[in-house]
C-alpha positions as CSV (number, residue, x, y, z in Angstrom):
1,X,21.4,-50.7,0.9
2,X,17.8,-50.4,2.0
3,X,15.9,-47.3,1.5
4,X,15.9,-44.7,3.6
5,X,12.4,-43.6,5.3
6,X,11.8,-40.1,5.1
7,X,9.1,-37.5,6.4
8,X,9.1,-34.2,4.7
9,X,8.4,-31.2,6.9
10,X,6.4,-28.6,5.2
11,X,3.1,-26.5,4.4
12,X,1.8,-27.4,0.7
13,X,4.4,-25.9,-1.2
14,X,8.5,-26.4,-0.6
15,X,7.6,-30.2,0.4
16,X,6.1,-31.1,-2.6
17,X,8.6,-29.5,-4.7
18,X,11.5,-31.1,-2.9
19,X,9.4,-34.6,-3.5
20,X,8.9,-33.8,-7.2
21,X,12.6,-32.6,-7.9
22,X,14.8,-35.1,-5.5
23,X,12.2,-37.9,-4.1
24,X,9.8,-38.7,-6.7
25,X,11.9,-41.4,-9.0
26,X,15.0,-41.9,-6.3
27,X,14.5,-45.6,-5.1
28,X,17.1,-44.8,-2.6
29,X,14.6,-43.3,-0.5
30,X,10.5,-44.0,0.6
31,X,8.3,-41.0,1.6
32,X,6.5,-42.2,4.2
33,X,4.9,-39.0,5.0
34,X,4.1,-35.2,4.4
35,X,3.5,-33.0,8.0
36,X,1.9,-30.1,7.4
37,X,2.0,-26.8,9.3
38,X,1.4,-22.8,8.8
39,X,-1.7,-23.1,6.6
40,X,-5.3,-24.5,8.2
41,X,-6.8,-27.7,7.0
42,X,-4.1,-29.1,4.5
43,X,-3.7,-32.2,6.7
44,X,-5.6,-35.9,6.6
45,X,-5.1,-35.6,3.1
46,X,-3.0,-37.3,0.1
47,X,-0.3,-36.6,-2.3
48,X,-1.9,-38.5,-5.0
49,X,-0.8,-41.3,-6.6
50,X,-0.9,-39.3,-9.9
51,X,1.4,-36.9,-8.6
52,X,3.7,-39.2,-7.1
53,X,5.1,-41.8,-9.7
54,X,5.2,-44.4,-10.1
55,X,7.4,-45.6,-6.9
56,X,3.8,-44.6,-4.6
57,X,0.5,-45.9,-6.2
58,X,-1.2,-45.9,-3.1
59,X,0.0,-41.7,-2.9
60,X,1.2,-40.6,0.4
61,X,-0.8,-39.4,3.3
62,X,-0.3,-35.9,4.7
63,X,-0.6,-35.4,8.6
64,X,-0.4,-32.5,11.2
65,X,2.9,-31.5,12.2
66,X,1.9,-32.3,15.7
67,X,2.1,-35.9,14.7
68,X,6.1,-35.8,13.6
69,X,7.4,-36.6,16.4
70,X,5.2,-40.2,17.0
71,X,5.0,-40.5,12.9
72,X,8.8,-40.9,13.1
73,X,8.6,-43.8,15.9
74,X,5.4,-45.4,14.3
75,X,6.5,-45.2,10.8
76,X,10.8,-46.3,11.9
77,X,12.1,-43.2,10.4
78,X,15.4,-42.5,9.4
79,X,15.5,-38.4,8.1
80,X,13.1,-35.6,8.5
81,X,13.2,-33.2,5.9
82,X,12.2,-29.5,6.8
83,X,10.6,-28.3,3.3
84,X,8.7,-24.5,4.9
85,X,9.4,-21.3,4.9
86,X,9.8,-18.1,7.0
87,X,10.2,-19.5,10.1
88,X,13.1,-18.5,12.9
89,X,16.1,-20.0,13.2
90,X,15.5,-21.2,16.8
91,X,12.2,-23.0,16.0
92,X,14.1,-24.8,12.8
93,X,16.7,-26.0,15.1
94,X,14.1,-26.7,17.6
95,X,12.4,-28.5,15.6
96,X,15.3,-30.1,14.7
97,X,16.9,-31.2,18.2
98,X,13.5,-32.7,18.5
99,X,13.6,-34.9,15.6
100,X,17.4,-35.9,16.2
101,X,16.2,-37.0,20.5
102,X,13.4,-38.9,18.6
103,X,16.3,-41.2,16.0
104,X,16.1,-39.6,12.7
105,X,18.3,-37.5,10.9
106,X,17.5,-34.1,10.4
107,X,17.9,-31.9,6.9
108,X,17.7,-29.1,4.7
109,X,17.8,-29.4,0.7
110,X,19.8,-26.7,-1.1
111,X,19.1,-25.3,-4.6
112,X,21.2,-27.7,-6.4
113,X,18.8,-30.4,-6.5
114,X,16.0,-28.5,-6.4
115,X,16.1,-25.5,-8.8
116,X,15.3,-26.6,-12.5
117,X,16.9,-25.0,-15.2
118,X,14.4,-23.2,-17.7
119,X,15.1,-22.7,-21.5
120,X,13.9,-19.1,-21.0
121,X,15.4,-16.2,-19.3
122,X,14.7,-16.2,-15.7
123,X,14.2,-13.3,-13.3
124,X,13.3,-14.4,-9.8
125,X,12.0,-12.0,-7.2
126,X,12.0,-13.5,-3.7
127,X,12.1,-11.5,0.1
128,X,13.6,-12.4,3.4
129,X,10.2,-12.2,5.0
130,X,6.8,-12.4,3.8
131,X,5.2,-9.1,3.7
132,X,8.4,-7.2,2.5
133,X,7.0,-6.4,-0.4
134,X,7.9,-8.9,-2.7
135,X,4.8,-8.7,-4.8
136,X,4.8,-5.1,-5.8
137,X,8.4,-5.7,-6.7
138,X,7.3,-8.4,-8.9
139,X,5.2,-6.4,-10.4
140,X,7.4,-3.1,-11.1
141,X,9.9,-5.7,-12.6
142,X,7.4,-6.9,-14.6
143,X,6.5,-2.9,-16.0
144,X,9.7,-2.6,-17.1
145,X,10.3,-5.7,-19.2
146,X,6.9,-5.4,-20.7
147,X,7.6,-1.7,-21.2
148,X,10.8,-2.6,-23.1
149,X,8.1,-4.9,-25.5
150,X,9.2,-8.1,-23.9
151,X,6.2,-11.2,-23.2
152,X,6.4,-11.8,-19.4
153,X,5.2,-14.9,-18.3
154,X,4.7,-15.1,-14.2
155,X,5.1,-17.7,-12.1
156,X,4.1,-18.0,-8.7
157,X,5.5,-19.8,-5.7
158,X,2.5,-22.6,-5.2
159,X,-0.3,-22.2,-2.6
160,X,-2.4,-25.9,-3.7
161,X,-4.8,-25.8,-0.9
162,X,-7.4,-27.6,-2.7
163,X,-7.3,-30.6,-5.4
164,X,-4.2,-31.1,-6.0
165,X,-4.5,-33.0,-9.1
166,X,-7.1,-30.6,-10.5
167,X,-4.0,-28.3,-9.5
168,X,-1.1,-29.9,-10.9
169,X,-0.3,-26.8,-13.5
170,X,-3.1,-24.1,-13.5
171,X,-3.0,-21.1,-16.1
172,X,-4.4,-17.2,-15.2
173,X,-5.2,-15.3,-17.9
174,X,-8.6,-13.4,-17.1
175,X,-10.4,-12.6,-13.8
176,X,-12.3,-15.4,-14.5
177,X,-9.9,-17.8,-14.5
178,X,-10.0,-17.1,-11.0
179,X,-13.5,-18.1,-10.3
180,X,-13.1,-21.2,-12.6
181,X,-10.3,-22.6,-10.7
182,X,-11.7,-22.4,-7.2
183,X,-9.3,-19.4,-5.8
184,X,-9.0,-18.6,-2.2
185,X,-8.3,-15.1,-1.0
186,X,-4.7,-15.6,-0.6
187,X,-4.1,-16.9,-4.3
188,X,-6.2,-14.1,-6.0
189,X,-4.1,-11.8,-3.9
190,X,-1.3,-13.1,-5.6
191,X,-2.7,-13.9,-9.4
192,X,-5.0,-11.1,-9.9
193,X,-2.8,-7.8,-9.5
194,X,-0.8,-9.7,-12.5
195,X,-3.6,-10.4,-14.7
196,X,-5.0,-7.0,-14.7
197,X,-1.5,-5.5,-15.9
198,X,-1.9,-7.9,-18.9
199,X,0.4,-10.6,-17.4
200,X,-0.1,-14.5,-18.0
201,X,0.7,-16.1,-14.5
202,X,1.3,-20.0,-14.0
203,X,0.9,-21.8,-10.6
204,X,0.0,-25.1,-9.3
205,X,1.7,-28.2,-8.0
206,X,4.5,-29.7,-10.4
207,X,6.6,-26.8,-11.0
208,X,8.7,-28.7,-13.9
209,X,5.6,-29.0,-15.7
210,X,4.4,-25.5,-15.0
211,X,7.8,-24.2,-16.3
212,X,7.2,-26.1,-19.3
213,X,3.7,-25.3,-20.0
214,X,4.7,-21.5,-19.6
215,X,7.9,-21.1,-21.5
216,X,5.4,-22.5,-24.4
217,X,2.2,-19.9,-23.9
218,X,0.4,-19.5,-26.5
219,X,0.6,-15.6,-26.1
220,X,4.0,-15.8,-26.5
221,X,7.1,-15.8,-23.6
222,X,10.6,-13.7,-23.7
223,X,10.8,-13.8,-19.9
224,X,9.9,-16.0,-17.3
225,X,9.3,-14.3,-13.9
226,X,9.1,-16.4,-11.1
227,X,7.2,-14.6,-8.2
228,X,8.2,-16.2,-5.3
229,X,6.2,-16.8,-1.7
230,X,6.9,-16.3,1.8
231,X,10.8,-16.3,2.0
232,X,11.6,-19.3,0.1
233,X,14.3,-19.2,-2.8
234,X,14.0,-20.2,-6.3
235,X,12.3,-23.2,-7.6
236,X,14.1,-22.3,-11.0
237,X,17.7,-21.7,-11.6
238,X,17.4,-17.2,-12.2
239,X,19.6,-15.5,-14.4
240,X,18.7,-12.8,-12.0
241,X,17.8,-12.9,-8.7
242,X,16.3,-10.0,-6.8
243,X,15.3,-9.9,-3.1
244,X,13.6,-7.3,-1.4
245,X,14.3,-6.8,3.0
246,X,12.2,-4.9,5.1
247,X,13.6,-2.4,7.6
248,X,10.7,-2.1,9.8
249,X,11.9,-5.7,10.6
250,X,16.2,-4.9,10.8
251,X,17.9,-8.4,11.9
252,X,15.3,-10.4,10.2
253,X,17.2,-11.0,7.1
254,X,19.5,-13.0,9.2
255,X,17.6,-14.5,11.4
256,X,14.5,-16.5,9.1
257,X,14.6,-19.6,7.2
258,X,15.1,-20.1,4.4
259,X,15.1,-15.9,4.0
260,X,19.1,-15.5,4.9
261,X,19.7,-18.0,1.6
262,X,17.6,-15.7,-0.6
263,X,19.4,-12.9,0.7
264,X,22.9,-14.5,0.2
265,X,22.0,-15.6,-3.5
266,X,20.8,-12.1,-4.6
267,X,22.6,-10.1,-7.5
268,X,19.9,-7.4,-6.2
269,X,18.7,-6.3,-3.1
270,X,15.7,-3.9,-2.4
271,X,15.8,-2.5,0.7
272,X,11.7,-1.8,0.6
273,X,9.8,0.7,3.2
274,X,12.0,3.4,3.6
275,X,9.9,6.2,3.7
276,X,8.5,4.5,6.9
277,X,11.3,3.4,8.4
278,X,13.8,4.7,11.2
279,X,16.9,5.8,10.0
280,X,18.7,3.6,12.3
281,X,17.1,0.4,11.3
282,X,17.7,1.3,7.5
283,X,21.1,1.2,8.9
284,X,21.7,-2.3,10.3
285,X,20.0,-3.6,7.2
286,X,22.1,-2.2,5.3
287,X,25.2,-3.2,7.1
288,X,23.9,-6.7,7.2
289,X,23.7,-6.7,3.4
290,X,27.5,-5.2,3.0
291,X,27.8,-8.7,5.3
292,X,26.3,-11.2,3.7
293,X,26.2,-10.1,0.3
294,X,28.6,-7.1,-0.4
295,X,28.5,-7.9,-4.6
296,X,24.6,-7.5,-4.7
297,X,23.5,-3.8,-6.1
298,X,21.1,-2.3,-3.5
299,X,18.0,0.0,-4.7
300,X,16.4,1.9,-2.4
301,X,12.6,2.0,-2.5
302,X,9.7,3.0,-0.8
303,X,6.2,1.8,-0.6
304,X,3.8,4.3,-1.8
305,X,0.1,3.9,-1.3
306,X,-3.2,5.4,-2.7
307,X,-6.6,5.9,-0.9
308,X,-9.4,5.8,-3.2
309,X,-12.0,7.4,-0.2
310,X,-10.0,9.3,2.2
311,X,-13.3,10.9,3.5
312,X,-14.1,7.4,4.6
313,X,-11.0,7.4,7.0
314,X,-10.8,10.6,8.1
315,X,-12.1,10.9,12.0
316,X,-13.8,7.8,11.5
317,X,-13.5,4.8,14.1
318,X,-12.2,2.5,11.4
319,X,-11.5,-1.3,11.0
320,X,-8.1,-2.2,9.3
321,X,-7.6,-5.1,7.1
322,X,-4.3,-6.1,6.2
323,X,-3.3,-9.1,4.1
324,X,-3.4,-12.7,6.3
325,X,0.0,-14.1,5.8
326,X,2.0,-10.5,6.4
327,X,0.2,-10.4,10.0
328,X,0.2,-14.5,10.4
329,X,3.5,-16.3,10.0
330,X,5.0,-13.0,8.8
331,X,4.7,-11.3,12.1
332,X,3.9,-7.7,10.7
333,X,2.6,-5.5,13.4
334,X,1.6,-2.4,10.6
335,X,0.6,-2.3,6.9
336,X,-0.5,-0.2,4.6
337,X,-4.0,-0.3,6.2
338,X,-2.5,1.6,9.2
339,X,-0.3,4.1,7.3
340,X,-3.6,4.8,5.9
341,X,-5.7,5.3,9.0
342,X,-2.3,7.4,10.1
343,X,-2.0,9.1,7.5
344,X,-5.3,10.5,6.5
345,X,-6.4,10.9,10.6
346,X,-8.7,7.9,11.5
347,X,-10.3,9.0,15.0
348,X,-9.6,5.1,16.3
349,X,-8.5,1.9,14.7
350,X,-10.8,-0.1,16.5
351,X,-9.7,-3.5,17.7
352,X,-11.8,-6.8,16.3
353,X,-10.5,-9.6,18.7
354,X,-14.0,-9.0,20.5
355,X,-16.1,-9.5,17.1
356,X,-13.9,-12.4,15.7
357,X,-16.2,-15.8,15.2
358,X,-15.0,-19.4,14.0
359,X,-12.0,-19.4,12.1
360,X,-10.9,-15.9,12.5
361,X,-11.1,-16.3,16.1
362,X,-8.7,-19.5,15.6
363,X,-6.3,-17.6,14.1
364,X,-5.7,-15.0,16.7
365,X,-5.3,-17.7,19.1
366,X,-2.6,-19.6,17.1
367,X,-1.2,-16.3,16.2
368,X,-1.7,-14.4,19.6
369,X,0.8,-11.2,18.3
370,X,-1.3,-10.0,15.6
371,X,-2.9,-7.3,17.6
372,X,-6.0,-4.7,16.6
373,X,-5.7,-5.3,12.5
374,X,-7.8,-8.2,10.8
375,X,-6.1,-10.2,8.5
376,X,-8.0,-11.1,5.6
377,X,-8.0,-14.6,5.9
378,X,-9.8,-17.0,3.6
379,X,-8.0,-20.2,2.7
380,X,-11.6,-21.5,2.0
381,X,-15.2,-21.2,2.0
382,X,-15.7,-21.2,6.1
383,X,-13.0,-19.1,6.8
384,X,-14.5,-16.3,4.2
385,X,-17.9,-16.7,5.7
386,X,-16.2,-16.2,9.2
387,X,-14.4,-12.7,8.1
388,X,-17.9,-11.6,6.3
389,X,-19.0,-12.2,9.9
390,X,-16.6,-10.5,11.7
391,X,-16.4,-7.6,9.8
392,X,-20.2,-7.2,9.7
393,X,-20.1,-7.9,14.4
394,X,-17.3,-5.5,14.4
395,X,-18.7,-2.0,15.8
396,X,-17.1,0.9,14.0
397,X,-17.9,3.6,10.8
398,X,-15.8,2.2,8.2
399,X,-13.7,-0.3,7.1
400,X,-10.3,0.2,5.2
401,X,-9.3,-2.7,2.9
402,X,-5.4,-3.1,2.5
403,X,-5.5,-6.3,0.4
404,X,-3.9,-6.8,-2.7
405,X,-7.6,-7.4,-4.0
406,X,-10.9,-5.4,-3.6
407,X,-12.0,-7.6,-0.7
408,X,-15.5,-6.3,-1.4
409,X,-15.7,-8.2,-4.7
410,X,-15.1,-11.5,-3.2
411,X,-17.4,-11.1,0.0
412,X,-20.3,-8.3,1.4
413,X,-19.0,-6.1,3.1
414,X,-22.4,-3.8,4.5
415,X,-20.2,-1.0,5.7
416,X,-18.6,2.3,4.5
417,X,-15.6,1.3,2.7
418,X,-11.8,2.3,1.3
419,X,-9.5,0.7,-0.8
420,X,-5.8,1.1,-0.1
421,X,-3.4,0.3,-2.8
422,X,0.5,0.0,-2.5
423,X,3.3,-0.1,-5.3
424,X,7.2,0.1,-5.3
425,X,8.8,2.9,-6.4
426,X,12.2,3.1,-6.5
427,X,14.8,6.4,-4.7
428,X,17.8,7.6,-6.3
429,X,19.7,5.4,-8.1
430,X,20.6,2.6,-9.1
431,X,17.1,1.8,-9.9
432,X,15.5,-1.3,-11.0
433,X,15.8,0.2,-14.5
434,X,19.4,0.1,-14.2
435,X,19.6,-3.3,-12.4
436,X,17.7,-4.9,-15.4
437,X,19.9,-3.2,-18.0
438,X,22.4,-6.0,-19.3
439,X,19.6,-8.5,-18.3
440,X,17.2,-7.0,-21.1
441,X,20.4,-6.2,-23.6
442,X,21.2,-9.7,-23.7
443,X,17.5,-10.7,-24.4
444,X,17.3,-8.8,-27.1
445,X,20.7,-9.2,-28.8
């Protein structure tokens, strides 16, 4: 038979996977192309030849998604692959309608020939959207397993925006380690808050030899924790898996992609936010669960946050900046930035959209519903110096930062300034504690 030409749909993380696990050695097939979409300037590049194997020595290029639909006439196609995450229903089948009018098959790749099976443990936290609070999750998980005296090694869903070969399997260990490997803002979101609670965390681009490199650290691993990213599932096979749902956004764990499969495949659900959310919506997410997934355990939890400068909020006209990808692709309308101003009686949150320059200004226009907060975007160097700049035009007293970073170590920021900080903490029971009990008995036997 001759091989089959595929395009795989994604945004420099699920597609390369997919290609590494199923593609990258199976002669039965031909990559002819990555698309790329979500995450600015990851197009017009290459998955290199030294990634690829040995079936591509030239690499393959990347392209715009905006080019699929002539890629597949150009290139005779014969299946397009969607390989991205937390994206509706109705723009996956879209998306898919358009691909089947163009001649090309359209599909989905499921866990089985995807997830790879570790020689560790494996706890995987994931969410049905991004910006449920997966990462605080992650983290109390973690607390409890090191508290128990177990060595947890993290893993995180991948976010290669830059050299991918210099990226293939990168290791965090210090702060510096940041710095050394080139972070952006959204990957020292995700790296740092686990390195200052004493956690190893892997990332990068081949996620079997990440897996590999990790279950061997040299400080030692009991645990692997993968730390998953937007709403995608598992790139390894969990012992465990825990997802967390949001009920500020009640339907949404039905209605996203990949996000309903996470959901589905939990043993645990969090049902995140409460303390901020109506009664009624806690409701429906709840009864959605029963649903889908009536065997999963359900914790309640809520997210708690702190305010290190409350003075600086209270009857100020403040500036709210909330984490990019919760307000981009994961739709949030309120963070923890606004419960703050809320909470500790802000005067005015005052809108940016007037202030925003370059790349900032680029993203409210592909992401018109993001309203008055700022997302704290900085997938590179330009789009960092744009936010210094907007922050700096924007006219108001202070500023509250509602990243999972101090913002203000990473760029200037010349005005008054507060640090909000969120973590999960669980209601009632059962707890996480109690969802990680036979988990942690049968380490330790």
């Amino acid at each position: 038979m001759a091989q089959r030409k595929v395009i795989i749909i994604g945004a420099a993380g699920r597609d390369f996977h997919n290609f590494n696990t199923f593609f990258r050695d199976n002669s039965a097939y031909k990559v002819v192309a990555f698309t790329a979409a979500q995450i600015p300037d990851i197009a017009k590049r290459k998955y290199p030849a030294e990634l690829a194997g040995s079936l591509y020595p030239e690499g393959i290029p990347i392209y715009a998604q905006e080019d699929l639909l002539r890629l597949i006439k150009d290139l005779d196609v014969d299946e397009c692959v969607f390989a991205y995450s937390d994206v509706p229903y109705a723009t996956v089948m879209t998306l898919g309608a358009q691909v089947n009018a163009a001649g090309a098959d359209f599909s989905l790749l499921g866990h089985k020939n995807t997830m790879i099976k570790s020689t560790k443990p494996v706890i995987a936290v994931g969410a049905v959207r991004t910006g449920c609070g997966k990462s605080q999750t992650s983290r109390r998980v973690a607390e409890i397993l090191m508290a128990h005296g177990l060595k947890v090694i993290a893993i995180r869903h991948p976010m290669p925006y830059g050299d991918l070969v210099a990226q293939k399997v990168l290791r965090f260990a210090t702060i510096d380690d940041l710095k050394k490997n080139k972070c952006t803002i959204e990957e020292m979101e995700e790296f740092e808050p686990h390195i200052a609670r004493g956690n190893v965390i892997y990332a990068g681009v081949d996620y079997e030899a990440i897996l590999r490199a990790a279950e061997n650290d040299p400080q030692g691993c009991d645990v692997i924790l993968w730390d998953g990213g937007n709403n995608d599932f598992p790139f390894y096979r969990p012992d465990l898996m825990i997802t967390v749902v949001d009920p500020l956004r009640p339907g949404h764990e039905l209605s996203y992609y990949p996000g309903e499969v996470t959901l589905r495949i939990a043993d645990v659900v969090v049902i995140n936010k409460i303390d901020s959310a109506d009664f009624d919506n806690i409701l429906t997410v709840r009864k959605n669960i029963e649903r889908v997934n009536p065997k999963a355990t359900v914790v309640d939890a809520a997210s708690i946050i702190t305010v290190d400068k409350p003075e600086i909020i209270k009857g100020k006209k403040v500036l709210v900046i909330e984490d990019g990808p919760t307000l981009t692709h994961g739709e949030m309308k309120i963070g923890a930035g606004t419960v703050a101003a809320q909470r500790f009686s802000a005067a005015e949150i005052i809108d940016p959209r007037p202030y925003t320059v370059g790349k900032i200004a680029e993203t409210y226009h592909i992401y018109p519903n993001i309203g008055k907060l700022l997302p704290a975007m900085g997938y590179g160097e330009q789009q960092m110096k744009d936010l210094t700049a907007t922050i700096e035009k924007t006219e108001c007293d202070s500023v509250i930062i509602a990243t999972p970073i101090d913002l203000g170590r990473i760029i200037q920021i010349n005005k008054p300034n507060t640090r909000v900080q969120y973590s999960l903490q669980e209601i009632g029971n059962p707890n996480l504690e109690d969802a990680l009990e036979n988990f942690i008995k049968k380490i330790k036997k």
